[in-house]
N, C-alpha and C positions, 0 to 999 in steps of 0.2 A: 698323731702317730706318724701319719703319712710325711710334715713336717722335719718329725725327729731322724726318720729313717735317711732323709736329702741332706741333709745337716751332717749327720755320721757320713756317709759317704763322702762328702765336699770337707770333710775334716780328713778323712783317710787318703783324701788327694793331694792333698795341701802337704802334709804327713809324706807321702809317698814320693810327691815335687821335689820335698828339701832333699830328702834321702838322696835322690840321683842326680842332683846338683853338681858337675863336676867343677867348674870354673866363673870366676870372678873378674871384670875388666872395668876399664877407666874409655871413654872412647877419646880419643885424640885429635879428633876434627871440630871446627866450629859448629855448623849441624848436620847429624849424621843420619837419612833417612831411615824410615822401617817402612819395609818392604809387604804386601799381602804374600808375595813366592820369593822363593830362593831366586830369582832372576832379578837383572837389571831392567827388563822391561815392565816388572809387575807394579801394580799401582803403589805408590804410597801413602801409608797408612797413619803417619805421622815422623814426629822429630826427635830425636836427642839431643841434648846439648854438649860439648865440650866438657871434660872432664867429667860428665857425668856418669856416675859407674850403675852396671849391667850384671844382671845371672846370666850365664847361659843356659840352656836347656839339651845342648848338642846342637851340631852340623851339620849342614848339609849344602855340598861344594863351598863353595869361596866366600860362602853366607854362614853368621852364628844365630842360632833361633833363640827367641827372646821372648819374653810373655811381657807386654805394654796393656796398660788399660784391661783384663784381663783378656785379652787375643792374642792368635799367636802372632810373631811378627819376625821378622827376618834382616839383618844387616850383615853389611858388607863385613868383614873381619879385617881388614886391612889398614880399618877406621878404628880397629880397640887394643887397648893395649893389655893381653892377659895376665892375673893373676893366679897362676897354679894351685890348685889345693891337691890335696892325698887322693889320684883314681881310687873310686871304691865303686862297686859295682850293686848293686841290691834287684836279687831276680827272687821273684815270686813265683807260685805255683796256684792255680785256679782250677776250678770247677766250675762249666756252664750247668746253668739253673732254669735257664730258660730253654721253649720246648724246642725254638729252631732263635740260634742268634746271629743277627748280621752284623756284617766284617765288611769295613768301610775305610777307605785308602785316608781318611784325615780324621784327627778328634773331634767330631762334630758327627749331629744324625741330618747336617746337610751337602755331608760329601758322600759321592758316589760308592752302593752296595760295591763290592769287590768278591763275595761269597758268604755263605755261610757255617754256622757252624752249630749241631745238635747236641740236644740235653745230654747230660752227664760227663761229656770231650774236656779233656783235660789240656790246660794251654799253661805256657810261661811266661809270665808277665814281666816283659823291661822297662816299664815307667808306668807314670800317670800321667795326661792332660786332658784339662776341661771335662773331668767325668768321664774317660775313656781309657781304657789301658792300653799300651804299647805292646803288641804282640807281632810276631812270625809269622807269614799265613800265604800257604805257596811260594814261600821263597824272598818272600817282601815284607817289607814293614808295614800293618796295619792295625785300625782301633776297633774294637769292641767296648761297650757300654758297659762299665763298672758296674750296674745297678742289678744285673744278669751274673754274674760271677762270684762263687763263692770262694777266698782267699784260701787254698790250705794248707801253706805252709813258706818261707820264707826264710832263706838266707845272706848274708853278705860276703862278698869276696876279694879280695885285691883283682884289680882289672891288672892284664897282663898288658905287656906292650904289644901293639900292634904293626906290623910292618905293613906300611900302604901300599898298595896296590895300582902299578901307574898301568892305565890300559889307553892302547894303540887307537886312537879319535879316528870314526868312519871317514870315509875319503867320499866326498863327492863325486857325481858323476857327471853332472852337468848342470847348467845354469836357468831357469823357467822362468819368460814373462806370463801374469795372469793377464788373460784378454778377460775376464767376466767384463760387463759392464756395470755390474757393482761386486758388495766385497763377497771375494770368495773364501766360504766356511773353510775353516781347520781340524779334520776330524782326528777324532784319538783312537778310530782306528779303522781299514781300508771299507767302507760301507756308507752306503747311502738310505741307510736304514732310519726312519723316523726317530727311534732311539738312540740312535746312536750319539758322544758326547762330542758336541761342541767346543775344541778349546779354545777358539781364535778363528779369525777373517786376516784376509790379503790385501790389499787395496789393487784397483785395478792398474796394471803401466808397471807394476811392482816385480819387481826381479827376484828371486830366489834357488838359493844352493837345491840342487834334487841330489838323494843320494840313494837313487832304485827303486825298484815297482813295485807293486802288487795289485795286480788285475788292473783295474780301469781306474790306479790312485797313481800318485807319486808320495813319495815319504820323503820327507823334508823334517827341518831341525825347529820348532816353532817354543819360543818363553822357553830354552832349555830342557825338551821332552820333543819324542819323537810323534808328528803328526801325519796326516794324509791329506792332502787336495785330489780333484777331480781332474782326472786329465781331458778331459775335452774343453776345460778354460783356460789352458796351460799348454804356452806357445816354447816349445826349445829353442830360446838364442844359440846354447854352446851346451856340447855334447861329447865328450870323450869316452873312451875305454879305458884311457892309461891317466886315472886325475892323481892330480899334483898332490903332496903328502903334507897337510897343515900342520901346524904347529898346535899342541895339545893343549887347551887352557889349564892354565898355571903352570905352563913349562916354557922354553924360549929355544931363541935357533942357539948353537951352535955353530958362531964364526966368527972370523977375524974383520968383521963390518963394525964401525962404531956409531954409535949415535952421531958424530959429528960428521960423516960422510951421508948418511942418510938426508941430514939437515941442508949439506952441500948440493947435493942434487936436486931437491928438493927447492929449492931457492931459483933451479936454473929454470925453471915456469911457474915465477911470477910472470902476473898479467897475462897468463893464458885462459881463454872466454870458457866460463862454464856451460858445457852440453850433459844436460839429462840423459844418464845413462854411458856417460862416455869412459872411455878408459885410456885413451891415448892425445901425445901434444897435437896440439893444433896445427894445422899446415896454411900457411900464408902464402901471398904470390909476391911477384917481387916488387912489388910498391908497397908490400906491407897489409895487404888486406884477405882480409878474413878467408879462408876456403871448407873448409872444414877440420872437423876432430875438437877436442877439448876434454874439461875432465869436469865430472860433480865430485862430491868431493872423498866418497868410497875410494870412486877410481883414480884420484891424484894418488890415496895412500897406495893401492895396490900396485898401481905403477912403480913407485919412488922403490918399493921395497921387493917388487919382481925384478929389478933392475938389478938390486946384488945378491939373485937367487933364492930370495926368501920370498915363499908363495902365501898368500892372505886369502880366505876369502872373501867373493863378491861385494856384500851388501854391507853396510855398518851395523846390521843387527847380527848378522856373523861372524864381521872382525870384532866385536866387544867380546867375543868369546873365545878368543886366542890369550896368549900371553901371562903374563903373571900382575896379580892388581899393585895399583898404585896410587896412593892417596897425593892428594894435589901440591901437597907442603912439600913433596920427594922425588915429583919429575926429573928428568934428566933428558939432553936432548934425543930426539927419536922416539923417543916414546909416544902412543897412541895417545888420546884426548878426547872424551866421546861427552855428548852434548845432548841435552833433549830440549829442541827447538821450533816441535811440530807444535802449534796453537790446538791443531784439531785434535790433540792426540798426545797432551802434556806428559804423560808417566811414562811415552815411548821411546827410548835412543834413537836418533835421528840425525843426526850429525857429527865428524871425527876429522880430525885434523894429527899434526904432528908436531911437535914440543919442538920449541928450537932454543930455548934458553931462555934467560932475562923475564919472565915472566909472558914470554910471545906463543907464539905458534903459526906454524902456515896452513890452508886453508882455502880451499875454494867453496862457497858458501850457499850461494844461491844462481837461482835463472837470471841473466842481465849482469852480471858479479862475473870475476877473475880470480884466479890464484892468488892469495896477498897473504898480508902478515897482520893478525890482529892481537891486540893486548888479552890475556886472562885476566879481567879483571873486570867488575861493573856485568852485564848483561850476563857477557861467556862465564863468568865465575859464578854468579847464581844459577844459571843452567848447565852447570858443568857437574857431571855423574860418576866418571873414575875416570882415572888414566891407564894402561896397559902395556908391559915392558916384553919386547917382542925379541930384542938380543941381547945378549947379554953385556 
């Protein structure tokens, strides 16, 4: 019985999935990873092939969510080519059955409680996944356990169109190296409380956007979610009142700059010595020898492109979050180019450079390494993760 009863339910899921199905696509790339999160930084969980077509399940930012292997899974959109079908919308109406039910931020009973919800409370159901319904809860998106909810009633509707909503990106306040002498935690939210959740570490030496306090934290942009470090491992290089106004992911500057000026300037430090952490050209004496300054390879791009007023920031795991995506068949010069090249830390973005045409790009690489021009192709092309179009 017990059987029959998992069975009806995993039928009424299935059942429920097609229902809210809105869109069909072809992906357009040789192979197009799937992501564990809506981030570029998140692990991946496997492949798609070229031409290979996808459901989506819905969105979320610059990611379409996909069910692979039966998990959920995440790719870029930039990589598929959609086929529209009729918005139709299917919202249900439930009954909790159970005597207190928890409301949990992902379809799964091993993501994080979020609250709960008591016998008889009536919810409205927007989807199904993995045994979970898609429900409203405080203001957010969250699932609750199908197996608890009695269905009672259900309708379909034309989905209306939606006007998006483009909102003003926090401004930094300044720039934090972590002195821990190992990695320091990322909390999800300002406490040092044994409970509290984990979403990530810093490595030590490691620079980071701060963008304001709360008590004895900093709040920082971590995997695309707002996190907390400890400020007593966290040294202020740079610190403003008045920070510079970035460019919104999936928007671009406005100006009369072209890719091909960026490129020009960009070119005028080759063979400048790469310095960890650096952000300005090198200063030589007049024989020609080394004195100080130089750039890794963040601060070649932030340089190149503070230079015609257009501000970036710091790290390469916050410029991958500017601009608008761009798949590798469709660069154009200026354009960003991010890399994941750490060994110890394969699924991380870790390197960015800028497009110069011809299949190249420029690039200051590593310690012991200079400003130079390297092919896309062989090494950089397998480790090569999106591109990012910063002006129009």
């Amino acid at each position: 019985m017990k059987k029959r009863i998992v069975f009806i339910v995993m039928l009424l899921s299935i059942v429920s999935s097609q229902i809210a199905i809105a869109d069909t696509g072809v992906v357009n790339t040789s192979s197009l990873r799937v992501r564990q999160k809506p981030s570029l930084l998140s692990n991946i969980t496997g492949y798609l092939s070229k031409n290979e077509k996808i459901t989506t399940l819905g969105k979320s930012g610059d990611f379409y969510i996909i069910n692979q292997g039966g998990k959920t899974g995440y790719i870029g959109s930039s990589y598929v080519n959609l086929v529209k079908s009729a918005p139709v919308t299917t919202e249900k109406h439930g009954q909790i059955t159970a005597t207190t039910l928890n409301v949990r931020s992902g379809a799964g009973s091993t993501y994080p409680v979020t609250g709960s919800i008591t016998l008889g409370s009536k919810v409205t159901i927007l989807g199904t996944l993995n045994g979970f319904y898609k429900i409203i809860y405080n203001g957010k998106t969250n699932y609750i356990s199908t197996l608890y909810v009695k269905v009672t009633s259900s309708t379909s509707t034309p989905t209306p169109a939606v006007t998006p909503i483009v909102t003003t990106p926090a401004k930094p306040t300044g720039v934090g190296k972590i002195i821990a002498s190992d990695f320091l935690n990322v909390r999800k939210t300002a406490s040092l409380d044994s409970k509290a959740t984990i979403i990530g570490s810093l490595k030590p030496n490691q620079k980071i956007d701060i963008y304001g306090t709360q008590g004895n934290f900093y709040k920082i942009k971590y995997s695309g979610q707002w996190g907390y470090i400890y400020k007593p491992y966290v040294s202020m290089v740079y610190e403003t009142s008045n920070s510079p106004n970035y460019i919104a992911n999936g928007q671009q500057s406005t100006t009369t700059v072209t890719g091909n000026n960026i490129v020009s300037y960009a070119n005028t430090f080759l063979g400048t010595p790469y310095l960890w952490g650096g952000t300005t050209p090198a200063t030589l004496s007049t024989t020609g020898k080394y004195i100080s300054g130089g750039f890794d390879c963040s601060g070649l791009v932030l340089y190149v492109y503070n230079h015609y007023g257009i501000t970036l920031p710091r790290t390469t795991m916050d410029q991958i979050n500017v601009g608008t995506p761009i798949n590798i068949d469709n660069l154009k010069n200026g354009d960003l180019v991010f890399f994941t090249t750490n060994t110890s830390s394969p699924s991380e973005v870790s390197h960015i450079g800028i497009y110069i045409g011809n299949n190249k790009f420029i690039h200051c690489p590593k310690p012991g390494d200079v400003v130079k021009i390297s092919e896309l192709t062989g090494y950089y092309k397998e480790h090569f993760v999106i591109g990012k179009r910063v002006i129009k």
